[in-house]
VOSEMAR-371931 format. One record per residue (C-alpha): residue in one letter; x, y, z. Coordinates in pm, whole numbers, padded with zeros to 5 digits, always signed. Each point is the difference from the previous one (the first is absolute). Example, Ala and Ser with C-alpha at 12.3 -4.5 7.8 and 13.67 -1.06 7.14 Angstrom:
2
a+01230-00450+00780
s+00137+00344-00066
END
This chain:
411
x-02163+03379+00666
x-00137+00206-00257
x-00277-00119-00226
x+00098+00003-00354
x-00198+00261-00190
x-00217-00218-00208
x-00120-00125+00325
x-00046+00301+00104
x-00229+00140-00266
x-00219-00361-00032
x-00310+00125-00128
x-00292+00009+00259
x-00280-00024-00245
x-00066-00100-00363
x-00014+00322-00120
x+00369+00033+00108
x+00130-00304-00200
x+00177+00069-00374
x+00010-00187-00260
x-00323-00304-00061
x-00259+00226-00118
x-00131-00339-00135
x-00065-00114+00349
x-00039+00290+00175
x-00216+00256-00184
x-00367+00112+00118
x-00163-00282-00232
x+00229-00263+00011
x-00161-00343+00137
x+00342+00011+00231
x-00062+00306+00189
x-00382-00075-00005
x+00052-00352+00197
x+00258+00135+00221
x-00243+00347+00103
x-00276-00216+00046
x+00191-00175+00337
x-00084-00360-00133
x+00339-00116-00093
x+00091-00340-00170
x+00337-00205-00068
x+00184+00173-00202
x+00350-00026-00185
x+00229+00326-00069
x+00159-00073-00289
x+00315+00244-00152
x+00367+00118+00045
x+00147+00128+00291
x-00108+00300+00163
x-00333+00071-00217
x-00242+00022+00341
x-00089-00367+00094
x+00075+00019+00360
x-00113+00414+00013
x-00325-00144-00175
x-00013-00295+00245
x+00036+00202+00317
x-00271+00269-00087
x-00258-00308-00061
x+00057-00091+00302
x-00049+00291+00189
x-00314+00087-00253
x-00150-00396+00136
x+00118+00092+00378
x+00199-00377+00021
x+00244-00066+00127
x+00324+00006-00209
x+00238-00281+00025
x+00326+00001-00224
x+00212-00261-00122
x+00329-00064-00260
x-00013-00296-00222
x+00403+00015+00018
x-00017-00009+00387
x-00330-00143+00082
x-00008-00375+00164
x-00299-00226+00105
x+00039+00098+00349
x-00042+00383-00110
x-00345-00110-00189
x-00108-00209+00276
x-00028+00303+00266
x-00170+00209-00240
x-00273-00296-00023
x+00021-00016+00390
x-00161+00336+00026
x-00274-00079-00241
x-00347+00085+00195
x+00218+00180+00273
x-00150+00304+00239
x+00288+00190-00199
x-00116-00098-00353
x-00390+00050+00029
x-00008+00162-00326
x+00229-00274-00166
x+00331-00016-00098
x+00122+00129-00324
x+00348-00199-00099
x+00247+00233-00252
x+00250-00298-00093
x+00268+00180-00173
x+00233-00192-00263
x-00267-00359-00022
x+00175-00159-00235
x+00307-00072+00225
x-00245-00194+00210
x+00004-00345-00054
x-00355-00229-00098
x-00013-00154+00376
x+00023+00397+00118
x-00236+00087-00237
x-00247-00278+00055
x-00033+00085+00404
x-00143+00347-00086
x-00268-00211-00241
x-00288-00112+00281
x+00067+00355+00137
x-00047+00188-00274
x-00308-00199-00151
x-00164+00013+00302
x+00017+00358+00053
x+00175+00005+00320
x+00300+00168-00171
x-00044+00283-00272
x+00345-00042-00221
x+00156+00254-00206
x+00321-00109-00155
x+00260+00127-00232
x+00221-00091-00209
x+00252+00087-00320
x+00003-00309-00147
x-00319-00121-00213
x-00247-00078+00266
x-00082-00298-00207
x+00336-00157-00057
x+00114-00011+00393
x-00371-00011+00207
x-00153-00305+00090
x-00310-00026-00202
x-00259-00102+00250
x+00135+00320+00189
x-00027+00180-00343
x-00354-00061-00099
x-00111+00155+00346
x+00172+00321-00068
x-00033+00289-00303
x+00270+00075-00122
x+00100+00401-00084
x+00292+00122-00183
x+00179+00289+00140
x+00187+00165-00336
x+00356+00198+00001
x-00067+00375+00117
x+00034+00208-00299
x+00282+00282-00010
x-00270+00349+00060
x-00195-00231+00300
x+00357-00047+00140
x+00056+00368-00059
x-00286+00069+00249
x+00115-00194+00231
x+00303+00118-00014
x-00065+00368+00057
x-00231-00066+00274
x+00341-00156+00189
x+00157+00293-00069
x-00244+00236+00157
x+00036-00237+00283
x+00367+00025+00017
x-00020+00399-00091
x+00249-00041-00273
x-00082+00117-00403
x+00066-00252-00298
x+00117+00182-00327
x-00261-00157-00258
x+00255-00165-00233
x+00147-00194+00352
x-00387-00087+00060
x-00019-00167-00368
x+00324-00206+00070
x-00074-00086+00337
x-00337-00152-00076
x+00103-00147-00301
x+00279-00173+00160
x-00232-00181+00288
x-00125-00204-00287
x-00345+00031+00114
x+00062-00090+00363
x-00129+00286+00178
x+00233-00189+00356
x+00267+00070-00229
x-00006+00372-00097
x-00071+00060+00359
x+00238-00148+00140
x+00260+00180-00319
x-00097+00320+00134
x+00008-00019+00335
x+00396-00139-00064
x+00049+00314-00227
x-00144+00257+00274
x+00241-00146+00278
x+00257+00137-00199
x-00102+00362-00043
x+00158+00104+00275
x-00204+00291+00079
x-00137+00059-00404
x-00321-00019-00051
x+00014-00099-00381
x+00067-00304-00192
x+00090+00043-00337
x+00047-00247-00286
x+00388-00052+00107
x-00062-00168+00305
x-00248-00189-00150
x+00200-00138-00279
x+00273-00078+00285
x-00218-00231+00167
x-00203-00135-00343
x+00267-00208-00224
x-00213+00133-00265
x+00042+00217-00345
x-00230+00289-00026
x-00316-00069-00146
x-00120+00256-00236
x-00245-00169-00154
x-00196-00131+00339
x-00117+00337+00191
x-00337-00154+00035
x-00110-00300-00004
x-00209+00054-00336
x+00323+00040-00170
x+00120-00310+00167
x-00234-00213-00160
x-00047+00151-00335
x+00385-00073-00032
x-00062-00373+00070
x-00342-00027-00216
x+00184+00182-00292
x+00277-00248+00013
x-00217-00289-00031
x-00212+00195-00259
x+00344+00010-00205
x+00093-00332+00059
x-00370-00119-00096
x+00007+00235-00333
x+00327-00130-00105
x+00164+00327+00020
x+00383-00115+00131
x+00103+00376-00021
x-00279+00113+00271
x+00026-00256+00186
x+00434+00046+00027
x-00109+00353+00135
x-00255-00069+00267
x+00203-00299+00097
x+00297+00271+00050
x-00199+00215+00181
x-00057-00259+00295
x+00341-00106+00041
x+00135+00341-00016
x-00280+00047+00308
x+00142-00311+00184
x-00319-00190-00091
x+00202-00325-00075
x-00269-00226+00100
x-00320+00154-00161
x+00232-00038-00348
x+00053-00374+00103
x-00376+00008+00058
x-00180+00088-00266
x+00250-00193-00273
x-00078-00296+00188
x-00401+00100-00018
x+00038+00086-00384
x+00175-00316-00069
x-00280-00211+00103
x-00260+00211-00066
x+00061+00203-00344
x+00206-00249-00180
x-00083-00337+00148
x-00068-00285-00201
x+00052+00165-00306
x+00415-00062+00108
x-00074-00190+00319
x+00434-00046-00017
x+00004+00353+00109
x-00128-00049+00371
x+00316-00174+00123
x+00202+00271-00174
x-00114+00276+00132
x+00034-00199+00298
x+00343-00057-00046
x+00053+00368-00068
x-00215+00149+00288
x+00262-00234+00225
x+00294+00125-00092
x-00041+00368-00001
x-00124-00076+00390
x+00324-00225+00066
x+00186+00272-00188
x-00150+00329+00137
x+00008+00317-00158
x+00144+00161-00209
x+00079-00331-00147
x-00358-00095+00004
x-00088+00223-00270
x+00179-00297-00233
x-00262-00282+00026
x-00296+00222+00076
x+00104+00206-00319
x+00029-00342-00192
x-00351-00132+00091
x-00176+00298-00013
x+00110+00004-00394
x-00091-00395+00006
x-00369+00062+00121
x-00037+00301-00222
x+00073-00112-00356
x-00158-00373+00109
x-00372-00152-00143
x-00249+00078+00253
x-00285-00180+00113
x-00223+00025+00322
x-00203-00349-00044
x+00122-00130+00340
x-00093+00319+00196
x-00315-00035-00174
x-00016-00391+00054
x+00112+00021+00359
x-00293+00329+00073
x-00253-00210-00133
x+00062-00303+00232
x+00028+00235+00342
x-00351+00139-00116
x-00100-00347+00011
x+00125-00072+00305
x-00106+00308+00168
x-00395-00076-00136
x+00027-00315+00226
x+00058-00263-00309
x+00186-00334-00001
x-00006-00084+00316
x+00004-00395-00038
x+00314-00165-00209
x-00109-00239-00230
x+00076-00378+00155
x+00215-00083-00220
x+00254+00275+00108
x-00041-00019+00374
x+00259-00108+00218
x-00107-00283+00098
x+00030-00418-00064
x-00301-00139+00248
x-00387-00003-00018
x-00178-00028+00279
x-00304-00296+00014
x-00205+00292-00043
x+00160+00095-00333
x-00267-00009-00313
x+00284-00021-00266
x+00335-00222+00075
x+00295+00105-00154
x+00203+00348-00027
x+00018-00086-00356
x+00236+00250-00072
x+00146-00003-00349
x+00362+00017-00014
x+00113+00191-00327
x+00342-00099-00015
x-00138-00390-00094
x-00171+00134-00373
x+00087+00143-00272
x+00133+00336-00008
x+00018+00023+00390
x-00378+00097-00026
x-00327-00172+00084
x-00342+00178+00008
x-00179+00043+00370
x-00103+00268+00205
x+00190+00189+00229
x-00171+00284+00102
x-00315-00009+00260
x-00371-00104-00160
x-00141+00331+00041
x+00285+00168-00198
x+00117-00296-00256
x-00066+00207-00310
x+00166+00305+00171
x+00253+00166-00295
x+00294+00240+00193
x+00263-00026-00204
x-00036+00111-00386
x+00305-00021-00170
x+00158+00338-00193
x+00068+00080-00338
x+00362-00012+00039
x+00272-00275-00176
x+00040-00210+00310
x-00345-00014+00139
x-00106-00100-00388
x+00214-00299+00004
x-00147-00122+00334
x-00315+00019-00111
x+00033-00176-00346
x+00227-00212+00224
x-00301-00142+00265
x-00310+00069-00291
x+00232-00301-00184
x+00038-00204+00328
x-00371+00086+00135
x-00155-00107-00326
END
């Protein structure tokens, strides 16, 4: 049975990889760890066919282990348990390097055998997944691992790739069908692969693939304003730029522009991302609108969905803007990040016994709901940040009558 072709042209080395320049240029700390032989737990974070298991495979055979692979969606106990068998083997002297594909379809118990293993050293675990690593991993597994985020391949790495298959296959690709065809993998480099090498089993003795074919395999419009990927994203930054500067008119256009190019769900996107983060809690109402909007031109499809994306495009554009929660919510992560607030105060822990060994009895937790106003003074953030200030509220009509609303209350 034949191999498929992106099988066939797995890249060998680093330098062959496209795409996560982030990770994988001369100075990144990525490359620098994995060149240096001394490799660590690691998580591959990212969509589908972005170079987890290529990157995977080559750190293995850079650290001479010995490779192991398993699939979260078919992976037992039992499957685990041999794995750990070999541990300190005459076959494994240089340890064994796990590549668990798909984690987060493993259960905790499945999750927690690998734990001893992989703290002790006995088992070097690389793991992938596409669902946030820290939504569906155990944590104790988690905090033993670093976590790296493999990003969407952009359309001109994909073109690379691309060409190089064809050289392989000794076929030609007209440069408009090389646009659509990386365009249409979405930034799965699997996927354009795997598109071509469908498209060239049907030359029957041609050697070229033009933009027809493509478009007969890619349910997609032409995309005239995408032929790199620098055009790509200028589209999407000057749409939120419009919606941001309360220009409705701009904004109409550039949203026109992506669903004329197919690009249904960047629209639904970046209205969503506006909502929350350009108008916000100047007309907090607008959120579930936009909402509302965003799911009905996905239940409805296009061309339909031009209707409610048209609508709430308008509604963001011409609405009071304010960015005090992006602001308020920044400030807090920065906090975080610096280490702060570990402890919770007592009074908000979740907890109703002290120990004999407790110096204060008592949660003494306040319970707002029994004074006036719903609202009692105490402290709820940790001692080392209680004065802490994130969220300052704006200068628009509805943010003004909250705060003259709690400066009343508070005082």
């Amino acid at each position: 049975m034949q191999k498929p072709l992106a099988d066939l042209l797995r890249p060998q080395n680093l330098d062959e990889m496209v795409g996560q320049s982030h990770l994988l240029s001369p100075n990144a700390l990525f490359r620098k760890v994995i060149e240096s032989g001394k490799i660590s737990n690691m998580i591959f974070y990212g969509p589908p066919g972005t170079g987890k298991t290529t990157a995977a495979k080559i750190i293995a055979q850079k650290a001479n282990m010995s490779l192991y692979q398993l699939n979260g969606t078919t992976a037992s106990i039992e499957d685990i348990k041999k794995i750990i068998a070999d541990v300190n083997s005459v076959f494994t002297t240089n340890g064994i390097l796990l590549y668990l594909d798909e984690i987060q379809y493993l259960n905790k118990k499945q999750q927690q055998s690998l734990l001893e293993f992989v703290e002790s050293g006995d088992i070097t675990l690389i793991a992938s997944t596409t669902e946030n690593p820290y939504f569906y991993i155990y944590p104790a597994l988690l905090s033993r691992c670093t976590v790296f985020e493999f990003k969407s391949i952009s359309a001109k790495e994909i073109e690379k790739g691309l060409l190089r298959a064809a050289k392989t296959l000794k076929i030609t690709i007209k440069e408009d069908a090389l646009t659509q065809l990386a365009l249409g993998a979405n930034g799965d480099m699997r996927k354009a692969l795997n598109n071509l090498e469908f498209i060239a089993h049907s030359l029957k003795g041609k050697k070229t693939i033009n933009l027809s074919l493509v478009n007969e395999l890619i349910d997609k419009a032409n995309i005239n304003y995408d032929k790199s990927e620098d055009r790509h994203f200028d589209n999407l930054s000057a749409f939120m730029k419009s919606l941001r500067g309360s220009d409705p008119d701009a904004a109409l256009f550039y949203l026109a522009k992506m669903l004329e190019a197919g690009d249904l769900i960047a629209a639904c996107r970046r209205l969503l991302c506006s909502a929350n983060e350009d108008v916000g809690m100047a007309y907090p109402q607008i959120i579930p609108i936009v909402k509302a909007a965003v799911d009905s031109a996905l239940q409805l499809g296009m061309p339909e969905a031009r209707l409610p994306l048209a609508n709430a495009t308008i509604l963001i554009a011409t609405a009071p803007k304010s960015n005090s929660g992006v602001l308020a919510i920044d400030a807090a992560i920065s906090d975080v990040k610096a280490g702060k607030g570990i402890n919770v105060p007592r009074t908000l822990q979740n907890t109703h016994y002290d120990g004999e060994d407790a110096n204060v009895k008592g949660q003494n937790y306040l319970y707002p709901h029994n004074y006036s106003h719903h609202w009692v003074k105490q402290q709820y953030l940790p001692d080392d940040i209680k004065q802490a200030k994130y969220y300052v509220y704006g200068d628009n009509k509805y943010e003004k009558a909250l705060e003259e609303y709690w400066e009343k209350i508070k005082k």
